[in-house]
C-alpha positions in Angstrom: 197.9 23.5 60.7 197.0 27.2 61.4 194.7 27.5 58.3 193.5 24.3 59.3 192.4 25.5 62.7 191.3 28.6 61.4 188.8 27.3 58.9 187.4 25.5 61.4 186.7 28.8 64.0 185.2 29.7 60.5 183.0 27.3 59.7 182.1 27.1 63.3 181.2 31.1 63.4 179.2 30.0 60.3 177.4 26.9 61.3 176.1 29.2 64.9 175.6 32.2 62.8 173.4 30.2 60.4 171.3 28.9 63.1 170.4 31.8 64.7 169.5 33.3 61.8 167.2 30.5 61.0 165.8 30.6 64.8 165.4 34.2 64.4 163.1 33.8 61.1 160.9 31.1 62.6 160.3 32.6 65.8 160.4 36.0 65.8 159.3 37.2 69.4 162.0 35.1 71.7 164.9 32.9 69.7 166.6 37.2 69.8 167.1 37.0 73.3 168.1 33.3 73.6 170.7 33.7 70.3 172.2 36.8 71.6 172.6 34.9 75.1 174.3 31.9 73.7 176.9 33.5 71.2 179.5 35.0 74.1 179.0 31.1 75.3 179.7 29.3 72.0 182.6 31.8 71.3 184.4 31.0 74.7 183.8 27.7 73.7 185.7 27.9 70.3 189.0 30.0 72.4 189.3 27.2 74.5 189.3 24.7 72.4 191.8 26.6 69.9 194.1 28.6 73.0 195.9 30.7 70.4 192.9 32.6 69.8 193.1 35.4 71.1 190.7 37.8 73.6 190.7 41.1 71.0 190.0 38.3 68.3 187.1 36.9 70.3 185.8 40.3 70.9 185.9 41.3 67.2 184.1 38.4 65.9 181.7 38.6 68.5 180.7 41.9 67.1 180.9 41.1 64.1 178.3 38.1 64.7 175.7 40.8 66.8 175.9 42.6 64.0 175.5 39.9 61.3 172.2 38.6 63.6 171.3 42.4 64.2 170.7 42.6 59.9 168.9 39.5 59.9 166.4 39.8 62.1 166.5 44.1 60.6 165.8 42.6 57.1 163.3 39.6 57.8 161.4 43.1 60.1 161.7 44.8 56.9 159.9 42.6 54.6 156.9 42.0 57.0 157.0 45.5 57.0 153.6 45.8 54.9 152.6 42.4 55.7 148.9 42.7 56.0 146.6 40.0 57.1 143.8 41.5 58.3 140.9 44.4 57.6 138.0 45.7 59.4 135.7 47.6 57.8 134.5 50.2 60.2 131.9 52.8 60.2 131.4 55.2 63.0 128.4 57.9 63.7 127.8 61.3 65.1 123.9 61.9 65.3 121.6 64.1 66.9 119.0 62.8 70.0 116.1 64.3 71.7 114.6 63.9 75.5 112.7 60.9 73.8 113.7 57.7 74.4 111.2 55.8 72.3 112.1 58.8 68.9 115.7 58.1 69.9 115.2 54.3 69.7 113.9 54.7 66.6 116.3 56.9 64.8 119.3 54.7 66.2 117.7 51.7 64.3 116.5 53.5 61.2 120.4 55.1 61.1 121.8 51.5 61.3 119.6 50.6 58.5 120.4 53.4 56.0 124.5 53.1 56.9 124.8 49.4 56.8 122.1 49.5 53.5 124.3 52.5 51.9 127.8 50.7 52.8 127.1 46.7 52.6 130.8 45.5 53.4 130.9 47.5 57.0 131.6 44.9 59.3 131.6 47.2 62.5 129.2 49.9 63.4 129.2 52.4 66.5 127.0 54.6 68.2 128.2 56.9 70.9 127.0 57.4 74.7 124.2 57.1 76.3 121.6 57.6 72.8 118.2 57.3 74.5 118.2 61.1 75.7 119.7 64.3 76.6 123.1 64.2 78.6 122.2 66.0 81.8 122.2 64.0 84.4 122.9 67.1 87.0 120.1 69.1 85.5 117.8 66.2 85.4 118.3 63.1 87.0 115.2 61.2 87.2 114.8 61.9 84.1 118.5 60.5 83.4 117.5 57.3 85.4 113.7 57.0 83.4 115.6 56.7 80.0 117.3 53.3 81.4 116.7 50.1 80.0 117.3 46.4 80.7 119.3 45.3 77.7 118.1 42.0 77.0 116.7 40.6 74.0 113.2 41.5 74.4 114.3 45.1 74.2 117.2 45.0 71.5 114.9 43.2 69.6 114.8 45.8 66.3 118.6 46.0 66.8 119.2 42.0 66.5 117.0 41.4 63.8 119.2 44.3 61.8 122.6 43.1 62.7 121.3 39.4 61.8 120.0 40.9 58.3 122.7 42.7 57.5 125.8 40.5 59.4 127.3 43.4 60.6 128.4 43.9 64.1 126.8 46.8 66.3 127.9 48.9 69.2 125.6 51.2 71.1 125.4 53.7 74.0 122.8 53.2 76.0 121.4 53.5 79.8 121.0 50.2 81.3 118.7 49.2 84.1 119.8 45.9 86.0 117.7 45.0 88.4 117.8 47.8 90.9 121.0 49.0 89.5 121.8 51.5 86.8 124.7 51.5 84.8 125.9 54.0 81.6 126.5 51.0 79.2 127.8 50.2 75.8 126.4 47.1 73.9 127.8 45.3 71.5 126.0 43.3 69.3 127.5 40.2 66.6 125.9 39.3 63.2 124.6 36.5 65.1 122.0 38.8 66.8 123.6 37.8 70.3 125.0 40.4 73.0 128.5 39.4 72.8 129.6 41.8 75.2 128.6 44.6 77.1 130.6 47.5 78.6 129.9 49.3 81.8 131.4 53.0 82.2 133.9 52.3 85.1 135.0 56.1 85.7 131.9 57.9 85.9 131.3 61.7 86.2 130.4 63.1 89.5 126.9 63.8 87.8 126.1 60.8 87.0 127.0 58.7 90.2 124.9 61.7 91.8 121.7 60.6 89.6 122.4 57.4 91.0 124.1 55.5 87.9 126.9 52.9 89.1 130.4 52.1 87.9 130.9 49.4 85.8 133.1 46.5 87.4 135.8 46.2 84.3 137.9 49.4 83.6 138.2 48.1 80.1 136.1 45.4 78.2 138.1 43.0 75.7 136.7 41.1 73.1 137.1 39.4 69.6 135.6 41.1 66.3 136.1 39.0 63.1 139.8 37.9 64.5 140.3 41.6 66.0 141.4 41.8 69.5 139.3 44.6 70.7 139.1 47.1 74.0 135.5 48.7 74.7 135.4 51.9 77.0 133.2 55.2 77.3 133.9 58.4 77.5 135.9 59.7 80.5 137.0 55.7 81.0 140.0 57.2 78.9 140.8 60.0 81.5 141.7 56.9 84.1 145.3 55.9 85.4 143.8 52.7 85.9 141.6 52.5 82.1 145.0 53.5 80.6 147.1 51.1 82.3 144.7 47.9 81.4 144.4 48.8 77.7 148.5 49.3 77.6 148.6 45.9 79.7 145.8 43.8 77.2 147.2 45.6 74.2 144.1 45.8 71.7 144.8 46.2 67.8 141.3 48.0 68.2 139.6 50.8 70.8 136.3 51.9 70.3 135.6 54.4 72.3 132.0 56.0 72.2 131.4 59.5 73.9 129.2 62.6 75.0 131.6 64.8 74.5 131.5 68.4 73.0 135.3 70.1 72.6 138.5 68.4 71.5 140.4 71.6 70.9 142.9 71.3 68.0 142.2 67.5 68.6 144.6 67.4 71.6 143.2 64.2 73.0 142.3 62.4 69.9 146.2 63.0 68.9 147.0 61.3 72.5 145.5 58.3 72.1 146.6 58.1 68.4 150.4 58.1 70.0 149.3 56.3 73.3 148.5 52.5 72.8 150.2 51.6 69.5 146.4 51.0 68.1 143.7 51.7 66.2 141.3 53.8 67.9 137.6 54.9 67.1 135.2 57.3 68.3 131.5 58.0 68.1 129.4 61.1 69.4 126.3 62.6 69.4 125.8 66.1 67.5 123.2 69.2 67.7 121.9 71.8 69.7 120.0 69.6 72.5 118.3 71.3 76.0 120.5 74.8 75.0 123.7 72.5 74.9 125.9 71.6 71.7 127.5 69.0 70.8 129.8 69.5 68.4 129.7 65.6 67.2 134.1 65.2 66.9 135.0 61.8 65.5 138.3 60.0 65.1 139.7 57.1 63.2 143.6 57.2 64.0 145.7 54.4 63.3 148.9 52.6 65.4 151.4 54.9 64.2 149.3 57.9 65.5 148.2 59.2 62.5 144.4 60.9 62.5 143.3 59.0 59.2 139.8 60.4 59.6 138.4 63.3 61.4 134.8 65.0 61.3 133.8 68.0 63.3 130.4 70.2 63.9 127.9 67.9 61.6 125.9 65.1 61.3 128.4 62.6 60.1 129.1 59.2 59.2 132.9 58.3 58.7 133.7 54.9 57.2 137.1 53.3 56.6 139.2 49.7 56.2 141.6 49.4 59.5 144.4 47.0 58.9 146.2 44.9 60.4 149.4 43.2 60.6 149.9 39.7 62.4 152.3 38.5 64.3 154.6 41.7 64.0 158.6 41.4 64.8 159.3 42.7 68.1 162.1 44.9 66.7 159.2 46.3 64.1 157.0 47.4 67.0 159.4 49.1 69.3 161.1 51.0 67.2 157.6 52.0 66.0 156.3 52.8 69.7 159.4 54.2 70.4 159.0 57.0 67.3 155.0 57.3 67.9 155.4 57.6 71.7 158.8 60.1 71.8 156.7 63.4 70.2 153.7 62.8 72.8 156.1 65.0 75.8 156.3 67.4 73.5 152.7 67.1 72.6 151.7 67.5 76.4 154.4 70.7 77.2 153.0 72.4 73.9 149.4 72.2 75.0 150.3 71.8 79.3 146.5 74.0 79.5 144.7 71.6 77.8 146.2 68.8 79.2 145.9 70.6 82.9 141.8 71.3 81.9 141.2 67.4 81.6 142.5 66.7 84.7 
């Protein structure tokens, strides 16, 4: 009678751990919790029902069952480990502008052209901040609010009749006159030739709000690109409690993030946001010596694990490359990835506490 009763505790332990294995497999992101919450249950369950079974006994083979569940869900992590289901082909720019809005117009439409001509299978090209001029809006603001622009069709019209040639989507910097109100925006056009979304800078500089420019009403914009989740913000958007705290809440596989921006000194901040949101995350600038300023033109294409896959620095620059993506990831998978991305970025603010201290 004992090996009776204790092949069935044994085929019960086997029968549960079977099923939460299975439950595990097929629904990776919950079944976990509710598995690990029934087994102390279903064990009770078995020591009352077979009383000479005893507490230590229970205790064991409850570990021993964690531990079996623990290498399934491990293993079935392991082998979506590479797993990839999706790609976006990305290209991202860093050219120069002048004070004229109509040469700058121009150049933005005939450097969409030649990229998109020269690298067919881009499915995503930026522009950075705020393309129709010079960047001064303390030195001259009426100037800074001439160069705006309502953005409708009428006016994007070159742009839409590119993005539609080429099916290819396109996000621009560029002042934007509502109405009466001004805004420092980033448009984003689909192969369609529609405006699928537009971004409005929510943390503006002091020098711009002076000129008369006004915050956007979204810290961060969200939108699809071919089946890519992705976040939309401008320049010193990234510098704010608030920005960082919506694109950690919406989670993004993709930021694009265009700027007028002229140091990233031993790419400090482009390695914090490569560790920060467990994303990819793009750049685009402007470069060249314009009014007696220079921008230096730094791009970034870093990945989720926080890796900088491509940089460029003090030139003219186009930088192209495939993101990829994984779908539906294990939950395990992506904390223990966030949790080794994320742990070096202490360090990475104590090492460089100046730098960090001069964005503030």
């Amino acid at each position: 009678m004992g090996l009776h009763r204790l092949t069935l505790v044994l085929l019960s332990l086997l029968v549960c751990l079977s099923g939460c294995a299975v439950a595990v497999i097929r629904t990776q992101r919950h079944t976990e919790c509710v598995a690990l919450g029934l087994l102390p249950e279903i064990l009770s369950g078995i020591s009352a029902e077979y009383g000479w079974l005893r507490d230590d006994t229970v205790l064991v083979v409850g570990l021993a069952a964690l531990l079996i569940l623990a290498v399934a869900v491990a293993v079935r992590c392991w082998r979506r480990r590479d797993a990839v289901t999706r790609s976006l082909k990305v290209a991202t720019v860093a050219m120069p502008c002048d004070n004229d809005p109509e040469d700058n117009w121009a150049r933005i439409i005939e450097k969409a052209d030649a990229v998109l001509t020269a690298h067919p299978d881009v499915e995503l090209l930026v522009f950075g901040e705020m393309l129709l001029g010079h960047f001064n809006p303390g030195g001259d603001p009426e100037g800074f609010r001439a160069m705006a622009r309502p953005l409708t069709e009428p006016t994007l019209s070159p742009l839409i009749e590119l993005v539609r040639e080429h099916g290819a989507y396109i996000s621009v910097g560029l002042p934007e006159r509502a109405g009466d109100v001004l805004h420092n925006s980033q448009v984003l056009l689909n192969p369609q030739g529609e405006i699928q979304a537009i971004h409005r800078k929510w943390n503006l500089k002091p020098d711009e709000a002076a000129a008369g420019y006004t915050p956007g009403a979204r810290p961060v914009t969200v939108t699809e690109i071919n089946g890519v989740k992705t976040g939309i913000i401008i320049c010193s958007d990234a510098a704010s409690p608030r920005v960082m705290w919506e694109l950690m809440r919406s989670r993004p596989d993709l930021i694009v993030q265009s700027l007028v921006d002229d140091r990233d000194e031993g790419w400090f901040v482009a390695t914090f946001n490569a560790r920060m949101y467990d994303a990819w995350f793009v750049t685009a600038n402007r470069f060249g010596d314009q009014g007696g300023w220079y921008w230096n033109g730094h791009l970034v294409i870093s990945d989720p694990k926080g890796k900088l896959q491509a940089t460029s620095l003090d030139q003219e620059q186009v930088l192209v490359h495939e993101l990829t993506f994984v779908e539906d990831r294990c939950r395990l998978q992506r904390w223990l990835r966030i949790l080794r991305v994320r742990t070096p970025l202490l360090w990475h603010l104590l090492r460089n506490w100046k730098l960090a201290k001069s964005y503030l």
